[in-house]
C-alpha positions as a Markdown table, in Angstrom:
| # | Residue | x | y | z |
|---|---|---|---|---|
| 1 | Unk | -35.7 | 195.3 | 166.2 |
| 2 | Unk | -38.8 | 197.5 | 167.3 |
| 3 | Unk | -41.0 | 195.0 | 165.5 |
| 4 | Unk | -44.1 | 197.3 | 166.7 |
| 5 | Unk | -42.9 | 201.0 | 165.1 |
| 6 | Unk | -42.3 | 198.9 | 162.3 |
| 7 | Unk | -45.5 | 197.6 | 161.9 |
| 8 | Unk | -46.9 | 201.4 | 162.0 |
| 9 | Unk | -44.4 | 202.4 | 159.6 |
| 10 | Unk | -45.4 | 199.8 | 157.0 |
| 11 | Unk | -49.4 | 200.5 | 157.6 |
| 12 | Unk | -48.5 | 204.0 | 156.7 |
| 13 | Unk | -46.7 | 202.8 | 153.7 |
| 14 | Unk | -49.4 | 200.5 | 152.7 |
| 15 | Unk | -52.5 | 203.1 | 153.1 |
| 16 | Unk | -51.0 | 206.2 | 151.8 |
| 17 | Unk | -50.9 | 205.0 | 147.9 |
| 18 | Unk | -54.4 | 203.4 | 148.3 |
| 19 | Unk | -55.8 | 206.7 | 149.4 |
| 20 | Unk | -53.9 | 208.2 | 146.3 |
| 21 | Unk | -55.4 | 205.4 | 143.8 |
| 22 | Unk | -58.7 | 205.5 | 145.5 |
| 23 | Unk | -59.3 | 208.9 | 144.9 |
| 24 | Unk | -58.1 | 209.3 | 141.6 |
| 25 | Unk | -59.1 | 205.9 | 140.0 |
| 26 | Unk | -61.5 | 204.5 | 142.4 |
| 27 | Unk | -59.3 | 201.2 | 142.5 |
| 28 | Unk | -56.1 | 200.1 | 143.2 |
| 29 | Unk | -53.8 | 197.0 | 141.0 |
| 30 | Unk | -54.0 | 193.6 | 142.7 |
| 31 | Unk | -50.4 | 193.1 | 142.5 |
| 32 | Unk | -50.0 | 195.6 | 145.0 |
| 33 | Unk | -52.5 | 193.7 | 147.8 |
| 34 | Unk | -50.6 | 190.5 | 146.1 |
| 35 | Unk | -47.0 | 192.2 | 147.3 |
| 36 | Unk | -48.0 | 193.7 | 150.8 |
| 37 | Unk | -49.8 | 189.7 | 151.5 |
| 38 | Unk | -45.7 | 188.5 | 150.9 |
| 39 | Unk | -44.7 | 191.0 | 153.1 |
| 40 | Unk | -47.5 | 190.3 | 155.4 |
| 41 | Unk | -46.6 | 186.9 | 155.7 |
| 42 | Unk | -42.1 | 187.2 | 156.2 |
| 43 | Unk | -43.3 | 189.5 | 158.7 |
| 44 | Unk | -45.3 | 187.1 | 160.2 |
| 45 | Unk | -42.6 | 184.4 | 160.5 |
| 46 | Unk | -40.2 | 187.5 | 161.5 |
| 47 | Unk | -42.5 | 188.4 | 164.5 |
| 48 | Unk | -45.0 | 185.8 | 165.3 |
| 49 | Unk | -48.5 | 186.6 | 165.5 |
| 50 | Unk | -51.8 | 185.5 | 165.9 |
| 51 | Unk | -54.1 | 184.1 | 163.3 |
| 52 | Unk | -57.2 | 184.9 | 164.6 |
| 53 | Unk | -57.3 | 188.2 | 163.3 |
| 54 | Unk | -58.3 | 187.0 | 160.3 |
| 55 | Unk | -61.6 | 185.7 | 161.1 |
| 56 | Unk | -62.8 | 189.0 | 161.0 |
| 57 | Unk | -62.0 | 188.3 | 157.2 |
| 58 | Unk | -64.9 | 186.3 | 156.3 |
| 59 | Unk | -66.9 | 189.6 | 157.7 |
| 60 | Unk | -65.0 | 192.0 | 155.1 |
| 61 | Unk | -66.2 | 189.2 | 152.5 |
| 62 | Unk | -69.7 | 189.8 | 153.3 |
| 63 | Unk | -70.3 | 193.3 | 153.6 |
| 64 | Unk | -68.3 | 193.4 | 150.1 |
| 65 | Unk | -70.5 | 190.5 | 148.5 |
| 66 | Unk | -73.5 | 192.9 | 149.9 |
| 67 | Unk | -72.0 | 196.1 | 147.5 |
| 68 | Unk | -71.8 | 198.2 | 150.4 |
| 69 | Unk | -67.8 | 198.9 | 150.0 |
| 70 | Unk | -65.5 | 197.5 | 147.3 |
| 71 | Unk | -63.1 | 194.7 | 147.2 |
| 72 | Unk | -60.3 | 196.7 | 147.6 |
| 73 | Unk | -61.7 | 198.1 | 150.9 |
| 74 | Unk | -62.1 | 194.4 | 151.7 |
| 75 | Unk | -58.1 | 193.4 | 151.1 |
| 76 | Unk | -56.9 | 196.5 | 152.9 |
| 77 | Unk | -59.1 | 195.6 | 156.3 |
| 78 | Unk | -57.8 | 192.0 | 156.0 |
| 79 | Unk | -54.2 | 192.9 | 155.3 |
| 80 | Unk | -54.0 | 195.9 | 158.0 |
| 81 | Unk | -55.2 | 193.9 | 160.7 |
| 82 | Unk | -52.3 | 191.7 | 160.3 |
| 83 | Unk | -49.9 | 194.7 | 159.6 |
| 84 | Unk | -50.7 | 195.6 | 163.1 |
| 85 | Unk | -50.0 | 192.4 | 164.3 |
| 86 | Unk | -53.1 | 190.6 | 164.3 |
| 87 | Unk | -54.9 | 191.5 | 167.2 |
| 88 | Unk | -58.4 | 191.0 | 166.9 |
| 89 | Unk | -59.3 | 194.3 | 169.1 |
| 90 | Unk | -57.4 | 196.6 | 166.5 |
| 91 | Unk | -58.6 | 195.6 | 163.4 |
| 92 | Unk | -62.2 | 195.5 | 165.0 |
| 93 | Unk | -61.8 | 198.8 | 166.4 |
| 94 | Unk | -60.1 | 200.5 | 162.8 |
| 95 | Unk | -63.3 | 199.1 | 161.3 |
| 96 | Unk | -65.9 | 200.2 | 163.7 |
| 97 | Unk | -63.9 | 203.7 | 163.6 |
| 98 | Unk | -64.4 | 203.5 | 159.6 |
| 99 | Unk | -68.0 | 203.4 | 160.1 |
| 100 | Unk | -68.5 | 205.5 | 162.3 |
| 101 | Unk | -66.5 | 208.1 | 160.4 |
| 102 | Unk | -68.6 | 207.5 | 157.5 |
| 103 | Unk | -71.7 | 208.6 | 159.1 |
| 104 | Unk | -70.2 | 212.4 | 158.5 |
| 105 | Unk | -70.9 | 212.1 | 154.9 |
| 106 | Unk | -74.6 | 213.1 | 156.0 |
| 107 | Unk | -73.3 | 216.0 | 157.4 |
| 108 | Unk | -71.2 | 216.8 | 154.4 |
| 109 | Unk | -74.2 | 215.8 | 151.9 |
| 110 | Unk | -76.4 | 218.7 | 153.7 |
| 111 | Unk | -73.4 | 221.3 | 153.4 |
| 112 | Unk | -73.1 | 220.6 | 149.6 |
| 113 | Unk | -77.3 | 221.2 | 148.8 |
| 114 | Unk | -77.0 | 224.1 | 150.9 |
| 115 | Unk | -74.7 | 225.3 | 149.0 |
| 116 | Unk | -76.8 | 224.3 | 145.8 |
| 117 | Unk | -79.7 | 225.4 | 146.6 |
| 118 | Unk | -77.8 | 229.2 | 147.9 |
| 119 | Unk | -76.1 | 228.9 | 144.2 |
| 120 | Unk | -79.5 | 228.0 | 141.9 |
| 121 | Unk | -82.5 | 228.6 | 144.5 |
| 122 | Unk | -83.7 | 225.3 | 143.8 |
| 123 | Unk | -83.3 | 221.4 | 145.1 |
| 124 | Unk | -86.3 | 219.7 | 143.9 |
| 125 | Unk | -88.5 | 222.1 | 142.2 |
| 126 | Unk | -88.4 | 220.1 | 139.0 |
| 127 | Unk | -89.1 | 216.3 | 140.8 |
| 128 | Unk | -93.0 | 215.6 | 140.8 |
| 129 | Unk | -94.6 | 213.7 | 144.1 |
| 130 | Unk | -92.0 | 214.4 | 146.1 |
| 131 | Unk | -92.8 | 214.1 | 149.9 |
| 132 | Unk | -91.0 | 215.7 | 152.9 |
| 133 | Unk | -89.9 | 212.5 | 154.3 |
| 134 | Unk | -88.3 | 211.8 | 150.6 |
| 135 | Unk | -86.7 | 215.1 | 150.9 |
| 136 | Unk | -85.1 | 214.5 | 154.0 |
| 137 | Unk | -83.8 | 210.8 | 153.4 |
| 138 | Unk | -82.5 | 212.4 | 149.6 |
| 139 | Unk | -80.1 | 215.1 | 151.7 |
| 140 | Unk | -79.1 | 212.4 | 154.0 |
| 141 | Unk | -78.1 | 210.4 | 151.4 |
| 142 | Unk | -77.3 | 212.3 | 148.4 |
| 143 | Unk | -76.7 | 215.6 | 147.2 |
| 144 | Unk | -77.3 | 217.5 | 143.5 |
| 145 | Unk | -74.3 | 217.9 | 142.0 |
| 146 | Unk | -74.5 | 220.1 | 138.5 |
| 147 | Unk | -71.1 | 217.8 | 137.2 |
| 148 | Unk | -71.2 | 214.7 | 139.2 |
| 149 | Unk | -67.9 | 212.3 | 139.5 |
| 150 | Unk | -67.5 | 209.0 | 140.5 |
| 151 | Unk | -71.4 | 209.0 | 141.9 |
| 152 | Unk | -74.3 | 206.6 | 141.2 |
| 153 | Unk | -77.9 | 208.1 | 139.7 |
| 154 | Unk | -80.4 | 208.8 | 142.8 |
| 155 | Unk | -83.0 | 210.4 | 140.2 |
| 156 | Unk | -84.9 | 208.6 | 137.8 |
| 157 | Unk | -87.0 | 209.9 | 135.2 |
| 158 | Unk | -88.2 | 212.7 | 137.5 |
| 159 | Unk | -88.4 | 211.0 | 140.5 |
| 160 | Unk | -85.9 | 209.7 | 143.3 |
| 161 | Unk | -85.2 | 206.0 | 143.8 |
| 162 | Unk | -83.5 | 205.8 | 146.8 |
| 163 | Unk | -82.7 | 201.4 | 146.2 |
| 164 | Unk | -78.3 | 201.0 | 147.1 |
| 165 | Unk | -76.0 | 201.0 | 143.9 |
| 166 | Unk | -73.8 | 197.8 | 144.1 |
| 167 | Unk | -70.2 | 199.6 | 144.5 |
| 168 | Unk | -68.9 | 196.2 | 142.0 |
| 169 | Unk | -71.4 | 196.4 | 139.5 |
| 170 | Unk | -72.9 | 199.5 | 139.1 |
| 171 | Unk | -71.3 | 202.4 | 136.9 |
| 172 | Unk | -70.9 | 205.8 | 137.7 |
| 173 | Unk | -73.6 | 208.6 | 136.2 |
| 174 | Unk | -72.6 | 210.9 | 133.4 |
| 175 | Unk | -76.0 | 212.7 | 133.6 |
| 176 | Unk | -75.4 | 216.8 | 134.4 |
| 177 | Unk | -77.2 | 218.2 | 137.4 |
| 178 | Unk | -79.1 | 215.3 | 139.0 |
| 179 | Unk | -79.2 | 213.8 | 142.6 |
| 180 | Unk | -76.5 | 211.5 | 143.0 |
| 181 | Unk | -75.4 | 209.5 | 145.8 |
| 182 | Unk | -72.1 | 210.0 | 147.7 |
| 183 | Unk | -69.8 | 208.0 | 147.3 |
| 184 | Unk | -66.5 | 209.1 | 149.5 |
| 185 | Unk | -64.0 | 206.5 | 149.1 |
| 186 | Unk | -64.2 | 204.2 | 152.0 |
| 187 | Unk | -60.9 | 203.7 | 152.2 |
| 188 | Unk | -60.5 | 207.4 | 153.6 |
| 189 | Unk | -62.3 | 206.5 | 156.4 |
| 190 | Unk | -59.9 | 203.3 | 157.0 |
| 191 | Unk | -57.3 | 205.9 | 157.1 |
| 192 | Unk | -59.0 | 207.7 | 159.7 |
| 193 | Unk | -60.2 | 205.0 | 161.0 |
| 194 | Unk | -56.7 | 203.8 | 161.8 |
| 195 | Unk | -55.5 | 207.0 | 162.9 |
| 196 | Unk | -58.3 | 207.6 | 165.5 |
| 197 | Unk | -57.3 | 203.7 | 166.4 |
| 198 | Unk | -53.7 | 204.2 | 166.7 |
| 199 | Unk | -53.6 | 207.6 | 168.5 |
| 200 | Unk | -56.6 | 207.1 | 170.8 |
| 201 | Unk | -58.6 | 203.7 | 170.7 |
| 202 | Unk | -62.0 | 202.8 | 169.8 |
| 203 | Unk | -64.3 | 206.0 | 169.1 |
| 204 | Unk | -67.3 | 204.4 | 170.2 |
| 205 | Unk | -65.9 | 204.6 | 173.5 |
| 206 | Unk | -65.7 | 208.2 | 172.9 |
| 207 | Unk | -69.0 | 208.6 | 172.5 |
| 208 | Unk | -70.2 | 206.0 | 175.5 |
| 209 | Unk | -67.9 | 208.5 | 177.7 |
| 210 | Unk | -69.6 | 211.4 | 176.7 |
| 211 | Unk | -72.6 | 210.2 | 177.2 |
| 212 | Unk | -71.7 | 208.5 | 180.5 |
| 213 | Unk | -70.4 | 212.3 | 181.3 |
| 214 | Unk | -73.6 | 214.2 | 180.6 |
């Protein structure tokens, strides 16, 4: 048996749904981590692999624990890494390619207050003590949405407050037409991440080539 295609077939399998549930619910059930661990694990005594992977585990743990992703990102990092068969270098590399990929959401943040400020000819016209530098770091990390969803509040009684939401613990906005952080589910970028990993490598390496090249 091509233990290898069937790896890839079964991380397909596994990401596809939690991209579906991550995008319209913003979370996934346990049972299904719970289910793809068993199958993690027959497949592991099917095809022996290493255990080290999962040292990169207690990493996932930690940036969760920190707020900056959820615990479902967590379980799917920890779970695809042995999917693919343990090795360290791939699940490193789907991760690094996750963040880097999430580093676009700038660029998509200054394409949606473009287009709000093109729609209502306004962006912070109704904040008070507002600085340029404020400005800049609220596009970069936010945008105004008129009907936010699944977004945490950025402004605050008139001002901005740039301070992380805690992806556990904080709830999303219901105010209308405020600056809100984005919050893309990180679990796209996984997917992504593990496309970019599968069909080319490591992007950073991209990057170090092109630089290397210029």
């Amino acid at each position: 048996m091509d233990y290898e295609l069937l790896r890839i077939i079964l991380s397909f399998c596994f990401l596809i749904p939690l991209i579906i549930f991550d995008i319209k619910q913003r979370s996934a059930p346990f049972v299904y981590f719970i289910g793809f661990t068993i199958l993690v694990a027959i497949l592991y005594f099917l095809d022996l692999t290493p255990l080290y992977a999962l040292i990169l585990s207690p990493l996932y743990f930690v940036i969760w624990r920190a707020g900056i992703f959820g615990g479902g990102d967590m379980f799917t990092l920890s779970i695809l890494s042995m999917l693919l068969g343990g090795q360290l270098s791939i699940g490193l590399g789907i991760f690094l390619n996750a963040l880097l990929l999430s580093t676009s959401i700038i660029g998509v943040n200054f394409i949606r207050n473009m287009i709000y400020y093109r729609q209502n000819k306004m962006l912070f016209s109704d904040l008070s003590s507002i600085t340029m530098k404020d400005k800049l770091i609220a596009c970069c990390l936010g945008y105004r949405a008129k009907n936010p969803k699944n977004t945490f509040l950025m402004q605050v009684d008139g001002a901005l407050a740039f301070k992380m939401k805690h992806a556990e613990q904080e709830q999303f906005t219901d105010k209308k037409d405020v600056w809100v952080f984005s919050t893309i589910p990180f679990m796209v970028f996984i997917f992504v991440g593990f496309l970019a990993e599968l069909f080319y490598g490591n992007i950073l390496f991209l990057f170090v080539n092109l630089k290397l090249s210029l």
